[in-house]
N, C-alpha and C positions, 0 to 999 in steps of 0.2 A: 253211741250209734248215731252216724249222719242220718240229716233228713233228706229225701229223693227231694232232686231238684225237677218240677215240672218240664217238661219238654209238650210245646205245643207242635202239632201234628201240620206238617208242609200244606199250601195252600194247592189247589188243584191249579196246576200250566204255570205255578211259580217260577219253577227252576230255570228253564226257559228266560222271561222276562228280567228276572235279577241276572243272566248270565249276558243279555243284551244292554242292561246299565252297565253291569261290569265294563264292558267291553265299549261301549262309547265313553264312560270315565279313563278310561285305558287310552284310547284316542285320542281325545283331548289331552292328557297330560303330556303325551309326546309332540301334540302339535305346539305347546304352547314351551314344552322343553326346544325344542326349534327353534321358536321363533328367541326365546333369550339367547341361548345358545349362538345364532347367528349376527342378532343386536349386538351382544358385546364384541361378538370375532371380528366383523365391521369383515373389510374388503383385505385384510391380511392372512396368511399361512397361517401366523401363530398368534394364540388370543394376546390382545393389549393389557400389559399391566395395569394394573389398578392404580390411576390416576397420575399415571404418565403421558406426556404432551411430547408433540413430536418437537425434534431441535428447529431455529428458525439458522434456518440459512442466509450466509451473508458471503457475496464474492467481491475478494480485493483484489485489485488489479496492481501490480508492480513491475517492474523492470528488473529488478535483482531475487527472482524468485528461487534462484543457489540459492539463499542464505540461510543460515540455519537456525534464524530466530525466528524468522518465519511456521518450523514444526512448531518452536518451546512456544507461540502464540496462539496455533492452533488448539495446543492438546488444553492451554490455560481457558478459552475460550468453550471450549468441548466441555470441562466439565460444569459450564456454566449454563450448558442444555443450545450452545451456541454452534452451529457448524459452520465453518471459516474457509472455505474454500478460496485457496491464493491462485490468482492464476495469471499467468507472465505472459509480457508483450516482449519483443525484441528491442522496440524504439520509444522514445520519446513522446515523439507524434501521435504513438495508438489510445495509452489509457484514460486521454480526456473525453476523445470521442466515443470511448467505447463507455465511460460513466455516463454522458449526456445520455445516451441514446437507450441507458439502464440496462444494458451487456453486463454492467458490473456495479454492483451499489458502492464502494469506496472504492479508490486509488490512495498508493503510500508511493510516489516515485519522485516527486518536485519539490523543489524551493519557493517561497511564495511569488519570487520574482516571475519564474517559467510560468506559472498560474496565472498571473495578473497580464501579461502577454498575450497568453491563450485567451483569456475572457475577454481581452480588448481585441483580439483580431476576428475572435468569432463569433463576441456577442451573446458567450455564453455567461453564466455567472453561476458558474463552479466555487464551492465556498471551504475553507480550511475549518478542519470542527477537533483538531488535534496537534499538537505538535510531535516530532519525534526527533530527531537531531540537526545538528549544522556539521559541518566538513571542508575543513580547507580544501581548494582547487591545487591542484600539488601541475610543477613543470618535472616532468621525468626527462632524465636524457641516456643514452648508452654511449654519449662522445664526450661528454661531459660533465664534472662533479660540482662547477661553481659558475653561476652566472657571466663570472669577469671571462671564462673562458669561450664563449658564446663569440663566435667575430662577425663581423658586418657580409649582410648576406643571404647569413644562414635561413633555414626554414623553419619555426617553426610551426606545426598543426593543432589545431583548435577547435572546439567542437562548434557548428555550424550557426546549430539553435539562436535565435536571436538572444534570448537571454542566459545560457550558461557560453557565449561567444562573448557576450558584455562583460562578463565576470572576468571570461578566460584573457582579454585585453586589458585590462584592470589587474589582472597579476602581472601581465608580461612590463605593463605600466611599472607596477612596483618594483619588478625584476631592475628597472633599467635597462630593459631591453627595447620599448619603444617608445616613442614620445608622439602625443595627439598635436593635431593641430590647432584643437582650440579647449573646450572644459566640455567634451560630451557628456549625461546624465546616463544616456546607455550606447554608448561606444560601438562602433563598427568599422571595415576595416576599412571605411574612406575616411575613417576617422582620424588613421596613423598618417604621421610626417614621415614618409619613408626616408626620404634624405637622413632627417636627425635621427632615423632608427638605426639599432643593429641589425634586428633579423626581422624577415618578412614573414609574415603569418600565412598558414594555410587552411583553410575554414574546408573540414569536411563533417561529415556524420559523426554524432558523438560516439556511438557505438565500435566507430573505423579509427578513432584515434590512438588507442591501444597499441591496432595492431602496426600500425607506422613506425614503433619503437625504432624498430633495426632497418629502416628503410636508408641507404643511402645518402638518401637527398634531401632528409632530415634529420634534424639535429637536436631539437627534442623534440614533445609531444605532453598538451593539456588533456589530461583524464579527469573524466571523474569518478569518484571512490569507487563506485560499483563496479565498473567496466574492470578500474584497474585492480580490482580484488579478482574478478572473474577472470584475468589475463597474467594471473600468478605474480605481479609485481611485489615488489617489496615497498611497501605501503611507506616505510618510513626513509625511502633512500631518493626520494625526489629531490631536485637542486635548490625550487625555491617553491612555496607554498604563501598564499594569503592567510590572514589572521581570521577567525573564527568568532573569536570573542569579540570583537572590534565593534566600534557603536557603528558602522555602518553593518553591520552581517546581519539584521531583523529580516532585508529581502531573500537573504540565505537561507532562511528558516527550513526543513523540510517540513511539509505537512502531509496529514489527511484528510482528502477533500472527499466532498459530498454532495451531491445536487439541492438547489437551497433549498427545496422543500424537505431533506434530510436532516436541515444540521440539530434539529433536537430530538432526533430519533435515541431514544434510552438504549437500544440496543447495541447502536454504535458508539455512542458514547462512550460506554462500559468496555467494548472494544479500544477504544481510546483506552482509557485507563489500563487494561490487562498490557498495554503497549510498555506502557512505564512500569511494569511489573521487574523487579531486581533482576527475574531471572530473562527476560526478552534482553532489557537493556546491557547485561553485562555481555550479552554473547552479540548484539551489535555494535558494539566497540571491541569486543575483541576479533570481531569479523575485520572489524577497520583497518583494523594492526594499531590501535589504541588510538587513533587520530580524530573519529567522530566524539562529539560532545553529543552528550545528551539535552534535547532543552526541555525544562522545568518551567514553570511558573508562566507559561502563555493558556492562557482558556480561550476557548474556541470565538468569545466577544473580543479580545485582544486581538488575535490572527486575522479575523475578520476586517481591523479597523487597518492591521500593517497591509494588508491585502488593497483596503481602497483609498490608501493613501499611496500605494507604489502602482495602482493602474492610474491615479492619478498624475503622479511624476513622471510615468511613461507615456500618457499623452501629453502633458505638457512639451517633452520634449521632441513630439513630434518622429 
């Protein structure tokens, strides 16, 4: 047989009282379920994971935003908590200004020559913190299959730029199609002996050189890679192209540049490196049509030293 358990008898206006603690402990537990509740929701719809950080965003600026290693470096970069936002200019001229002015934290469009150009005409000092390929300047013609068939005259087009115009006279040089009148360092078109030339150069936008292909009253036409990828050409059917590997081609360099106070930013960096990733660099050569080289073994103290040795040679030269 159990024993009765005591029961003491209710205090007189208890019920009452215990039912107003009840009721402020009730109170409080929801205000303070609130306030966690909205601490961790922060200013989002949906609660934040549990020590997840948001991606840092980084905008590249290019000129061949087609291409399609441009996706395989974003999604490489994404899973790295990195968001890549590529975003295209149509010209030349736009994505140094638009890096100074921090519109965009890197550019991938020039060769260290165009750079070292740009920083001496405008004082900027834009710095390469990557390399990614070189690319012969290729002569396309649609009258034409060999240089020797070029007759005296003829026109060809060239892209304006002071320095992808040095380059593009420098092939026409190697063509045997012009002859300078003395050793320019960066060539222009008062530079050519017309007399001793074949054909006469016509200096427009590099962007317009493309489309000149089938123009009448030219006879070929200097592209560069992008344009002529972006203009359906057949990458490998140009008449005469410069050499890439050549110990002159370091100002050919293309890089990625960065405002100086960027160039040891870890995030770009790593950027840099995803660049040289198998899977970016196999689909930027075969974007080429297999003609770009990848370049290797330049670190961002290298690029920087060909960089102020060739603004140096372009002032020297005046």
């Amino acid at each position: 047989m159990s024993e009765s358990v005591p029961v003491l008898p209710p205090k007189s206006g208890g019920g009452r009282r215990n039912g107003l603690i009840a009721g402020i402990v009730v109170v409080a537990l929801v205000v303070v379920g609130a306030i966690v509740y909205f601490a961790t929701r922060g200013s989002s719809d949906e609660p934040a994971a549990e020590g997840s950080t948001a991606p840092t965003v980084v905008k590249l600026g290019t000129t061949d935003v087609s291409q399609p290693h441009w996706e395989i470096l974003k999604d490489l970069a994404a899973k790295e908590n990195i968001d890549l936002e590529i975003v295209g200019f149509s010209e030349y001229t736009q994505p140094n200004p638009a890096l100074t002015d921090g519109d965009i934290d890197l550019n991938a469009f020039q060769h260290i020559l165009y750079l070292a150009d740009h920083n001496n005409n405008t004082g900027d000092d834009l710095q390469p913190i990557g390399s990614t390929l070189i690319v012969p300047l290729p002569l396309y013609s649609e009258k034409h299959t060999t240089v020797d068939e070029f007759t005296k005259g003829e026109q060809v087009a060239i892209p304006n730029d002071a320095t992808n115009q040095a380059r593009a006279l420098f092939v026409l040089e190697g063509a045997g199609l012009i002859t300078f009148t003395g050793d320019p360092k960066s060539p222009t078109p008062d530079d050519v002996d017309t007399a001793a030339s074949t054909v006469v150069v016509r200096p427009v936008e590099a962007s317009q050189t493309a489309g000149l292909i089938g123009d009448p009253d030219i006879a070929g036409v200097i592209v560069n890679n992008n344009f002529a990828s972006d203009a359906g050409f057949d990458l490998d059917g140009y008449v005469y192209a410069d050499d890439p590997s050549s110990a002159g081609a370091q100002p050919y360099i293309n890089v990625i540049a960065a405002r100086p106070e960027d160039v040891d930013n870890p995030v770009y960096q790593r950027i840099v490196e995803l660049y040289h990733d198998p899977s970016v660099t196999e689909s930027v050569v075969e974007s080429s049509g297999g003609t770009a080289v990848i370049v290797e073994g330049y670190d961002a103290a290298k690029l920087q030293q060909v960089l102020k040795d060739t603004q140096a040679n372009l002032k020297a030269a005046g």
